[in-house]
C-alpha positions as CSV (number, residue, x, y, z in Angstrom):
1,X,84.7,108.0,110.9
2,X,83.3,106.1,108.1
3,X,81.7,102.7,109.5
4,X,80.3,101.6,106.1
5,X,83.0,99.2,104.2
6,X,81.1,100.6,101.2
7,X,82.7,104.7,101.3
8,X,87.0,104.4,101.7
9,X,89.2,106.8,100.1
10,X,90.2,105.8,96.6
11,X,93.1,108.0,95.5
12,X,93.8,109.3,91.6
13,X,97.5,108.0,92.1
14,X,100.3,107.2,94.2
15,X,101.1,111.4,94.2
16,X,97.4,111.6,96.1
17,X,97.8,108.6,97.8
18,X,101.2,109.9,99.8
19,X,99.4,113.5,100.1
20,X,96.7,112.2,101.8
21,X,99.0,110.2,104.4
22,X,101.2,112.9,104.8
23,X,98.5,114.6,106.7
24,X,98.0,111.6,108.6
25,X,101.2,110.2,109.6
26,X,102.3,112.1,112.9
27,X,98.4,111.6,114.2
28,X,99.2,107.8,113.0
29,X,102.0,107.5,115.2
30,X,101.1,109.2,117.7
31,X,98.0,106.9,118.2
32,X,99.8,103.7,117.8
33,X,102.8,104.0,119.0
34,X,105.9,101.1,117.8
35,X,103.4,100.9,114.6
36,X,103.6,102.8,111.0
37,X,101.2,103.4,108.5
38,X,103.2,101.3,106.5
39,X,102.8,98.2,108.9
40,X,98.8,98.8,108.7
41,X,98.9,98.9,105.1
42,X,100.6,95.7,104.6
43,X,98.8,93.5,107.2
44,X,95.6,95.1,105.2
45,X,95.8,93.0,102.3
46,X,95.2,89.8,104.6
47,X,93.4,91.7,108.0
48,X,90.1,93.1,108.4
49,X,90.6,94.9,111.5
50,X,94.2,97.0,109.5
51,X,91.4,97.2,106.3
52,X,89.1,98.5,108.3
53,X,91.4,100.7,110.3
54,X,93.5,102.1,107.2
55,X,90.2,103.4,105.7
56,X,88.9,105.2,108.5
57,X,92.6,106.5,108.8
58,X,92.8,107.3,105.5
59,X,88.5,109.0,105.2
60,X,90.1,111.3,108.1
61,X,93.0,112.6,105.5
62,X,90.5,112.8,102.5
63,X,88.3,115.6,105.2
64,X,91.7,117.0,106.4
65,X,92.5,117.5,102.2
66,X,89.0,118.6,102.1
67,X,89.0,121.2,104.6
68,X,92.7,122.5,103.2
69,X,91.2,122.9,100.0
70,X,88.2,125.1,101.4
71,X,90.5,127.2,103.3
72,X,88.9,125.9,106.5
73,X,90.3,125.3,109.8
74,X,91.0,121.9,110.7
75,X,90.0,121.5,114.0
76,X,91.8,118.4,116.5
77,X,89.4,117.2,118.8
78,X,92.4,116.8,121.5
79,X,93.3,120.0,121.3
């Protein structure tokens, strides 16, 4: 993921914006469980640690957009 607080995802528009966490939501949940992406992004505008976590969340959807647009695989590491 994305360490640097200088490279984050900065969508076109609220239609990119939901694409991108569309392809993240079920990992999302499944990761923090009693939590929604939802939750993160609110507490971001006043925590670090959601800021921080709902970029790297959302740097993973820009690949996973990425890789759907090249026609690539996308590979879980979990799996």
């Amino acid at each position: 993921m994305l360490s640097n607080s200088h490279n984050f995802v900065r969508p076109a528009d609220e239609a990119e914006c939901a694409y991108l966490e569309s392809l993240i939501l079920e990992d999302f949940a499944r990761c923090h469980p009693g939590e929604t992406l939802e939750d993160t992004k609110r507490r971001a505008s006043f925590s670090k640690e959601d800021r921080g976590l709902l970029r790297d969340w959302m740097a993973l959807a820009a690949i996973r957009a990425a890789a759907e647009r090249a026609g690539a695989p996308i590979l879980i590491a979990a799996e």
